[in-house]
C-alpha atoms as an extended CHARMM CRD file, in Angstrom:
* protein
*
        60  EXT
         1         1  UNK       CA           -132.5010000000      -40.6020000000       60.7510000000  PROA      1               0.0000000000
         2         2  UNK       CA           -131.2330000000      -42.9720000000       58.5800000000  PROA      2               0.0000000000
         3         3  UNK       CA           -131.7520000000      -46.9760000000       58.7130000000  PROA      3               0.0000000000
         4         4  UNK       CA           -127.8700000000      -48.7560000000       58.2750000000  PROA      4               0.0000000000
         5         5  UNK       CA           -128.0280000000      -52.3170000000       57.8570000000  PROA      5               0.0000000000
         6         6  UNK       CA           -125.5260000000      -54.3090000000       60.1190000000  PROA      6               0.0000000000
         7         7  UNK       CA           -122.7330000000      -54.9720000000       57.4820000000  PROA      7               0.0000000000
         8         8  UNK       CA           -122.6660000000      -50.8210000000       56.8630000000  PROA      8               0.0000000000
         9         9  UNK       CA           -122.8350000000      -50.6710000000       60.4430000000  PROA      9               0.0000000000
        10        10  UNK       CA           -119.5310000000      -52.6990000000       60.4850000000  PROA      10              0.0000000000
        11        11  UNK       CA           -117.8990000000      -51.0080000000       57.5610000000  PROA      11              0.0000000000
        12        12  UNK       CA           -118.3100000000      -47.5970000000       58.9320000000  PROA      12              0.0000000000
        13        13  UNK       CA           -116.8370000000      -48.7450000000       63.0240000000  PROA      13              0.0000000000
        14        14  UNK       CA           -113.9290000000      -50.3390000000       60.1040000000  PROA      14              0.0000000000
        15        15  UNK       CA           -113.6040000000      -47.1230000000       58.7310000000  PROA      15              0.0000000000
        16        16  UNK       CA           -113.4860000000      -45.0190000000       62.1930000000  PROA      16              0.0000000000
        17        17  UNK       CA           -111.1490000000      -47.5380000000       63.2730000000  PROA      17              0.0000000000
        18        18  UNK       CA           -108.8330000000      -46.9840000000       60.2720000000  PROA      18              0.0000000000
        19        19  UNK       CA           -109.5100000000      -43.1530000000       60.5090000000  PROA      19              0.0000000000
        20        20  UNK       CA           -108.1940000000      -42.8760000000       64.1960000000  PROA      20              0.0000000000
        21        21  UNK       CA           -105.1640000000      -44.8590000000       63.4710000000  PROA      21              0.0000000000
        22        22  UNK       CA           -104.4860000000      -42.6150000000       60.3360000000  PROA      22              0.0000000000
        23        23  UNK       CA           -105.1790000000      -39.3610000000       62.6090000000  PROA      23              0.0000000000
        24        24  UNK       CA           -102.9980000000      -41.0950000000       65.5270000000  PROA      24              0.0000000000
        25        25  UNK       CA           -100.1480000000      -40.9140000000       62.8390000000  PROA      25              0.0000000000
        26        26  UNK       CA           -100.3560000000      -37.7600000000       61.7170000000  PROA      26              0.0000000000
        27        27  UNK       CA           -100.2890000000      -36.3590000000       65.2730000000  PROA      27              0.0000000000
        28        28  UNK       CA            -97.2750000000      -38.2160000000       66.0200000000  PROA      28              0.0000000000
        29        29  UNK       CA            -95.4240000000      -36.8100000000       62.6650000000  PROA      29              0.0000000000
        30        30  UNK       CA            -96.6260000000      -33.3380000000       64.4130000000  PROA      30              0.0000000000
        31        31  UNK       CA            -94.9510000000      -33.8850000000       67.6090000000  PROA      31              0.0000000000
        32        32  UNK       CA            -92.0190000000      -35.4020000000       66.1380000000  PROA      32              0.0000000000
        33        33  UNK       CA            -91.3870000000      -31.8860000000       63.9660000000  PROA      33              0.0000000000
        34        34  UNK       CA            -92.4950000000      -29.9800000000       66.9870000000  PROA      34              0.0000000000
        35        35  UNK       CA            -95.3610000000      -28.9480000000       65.5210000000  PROA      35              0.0000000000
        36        36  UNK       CA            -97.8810000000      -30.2270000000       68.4510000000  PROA      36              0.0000000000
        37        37  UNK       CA            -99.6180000000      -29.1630000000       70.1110000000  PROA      37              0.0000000000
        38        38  UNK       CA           -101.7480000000      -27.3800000000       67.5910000000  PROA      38              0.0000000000
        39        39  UNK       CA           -102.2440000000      -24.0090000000       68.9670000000  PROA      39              0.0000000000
        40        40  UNK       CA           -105.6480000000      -22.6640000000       69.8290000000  PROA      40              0.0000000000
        41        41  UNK       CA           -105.7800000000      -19.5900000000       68.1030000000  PROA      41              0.0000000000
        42        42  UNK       CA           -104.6690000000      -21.4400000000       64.7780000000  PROA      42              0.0000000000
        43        43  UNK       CA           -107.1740000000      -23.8740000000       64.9600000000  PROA      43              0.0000000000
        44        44  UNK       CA           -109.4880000000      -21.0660000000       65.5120000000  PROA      44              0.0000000000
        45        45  UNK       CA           -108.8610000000      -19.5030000000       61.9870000000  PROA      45              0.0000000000
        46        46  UNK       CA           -109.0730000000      -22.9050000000       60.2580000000  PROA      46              0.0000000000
        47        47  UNK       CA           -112.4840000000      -23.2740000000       61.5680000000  PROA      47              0.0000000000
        48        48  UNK       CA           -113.1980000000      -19.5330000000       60.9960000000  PROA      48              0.0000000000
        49        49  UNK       CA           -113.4760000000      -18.8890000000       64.6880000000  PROA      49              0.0000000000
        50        50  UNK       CA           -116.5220000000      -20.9590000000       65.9610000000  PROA      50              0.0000000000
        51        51  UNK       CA           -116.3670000000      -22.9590000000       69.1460000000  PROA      51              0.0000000000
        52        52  UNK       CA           -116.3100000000      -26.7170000000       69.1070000000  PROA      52              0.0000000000
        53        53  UNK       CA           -120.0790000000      -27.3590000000       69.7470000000  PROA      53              0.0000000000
        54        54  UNK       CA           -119.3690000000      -31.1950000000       68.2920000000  PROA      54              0.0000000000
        55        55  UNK       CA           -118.6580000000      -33.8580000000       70.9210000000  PROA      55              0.0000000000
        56        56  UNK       CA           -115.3720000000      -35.7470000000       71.1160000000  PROA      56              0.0000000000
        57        57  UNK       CA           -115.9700000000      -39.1120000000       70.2360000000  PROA      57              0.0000000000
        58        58  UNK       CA           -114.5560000000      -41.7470000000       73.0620000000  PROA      58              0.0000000000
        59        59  UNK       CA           -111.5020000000      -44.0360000000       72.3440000000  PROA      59              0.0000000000
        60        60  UNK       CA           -112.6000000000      -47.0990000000       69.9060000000  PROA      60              0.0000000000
């Protein structure tokens, strides 16, 4: 596992933070051309077919 000191600690919550509200946009330009939500069996192909066996990470 590796050791982070507590400023790269901060910069990568900064970066998850800034990541959300990036991914929180592009949903929202999905819905507003209709194109959300994503439908399974697409998502399926773009991760060639393998369950989600990652957990989903909790609101910041």
């Amino acid at each position: 596992m590796a050791t982070l000191t507590n400023e790269q600690i901060e910069a990568k919550k900064q970066q998850l933070k800034q990541l959300a509200v990036e991914a929180e946009k592009l949903k929202n330009e999905l819905i507003e051309a209709g194109a959300w939500p994503l439908d399974e069996d697409d998502l399926d192909k773009v991760d060639g077919g393998f369950p989600r066996t990652s957990p989903v990470l909790p609101p910041l």
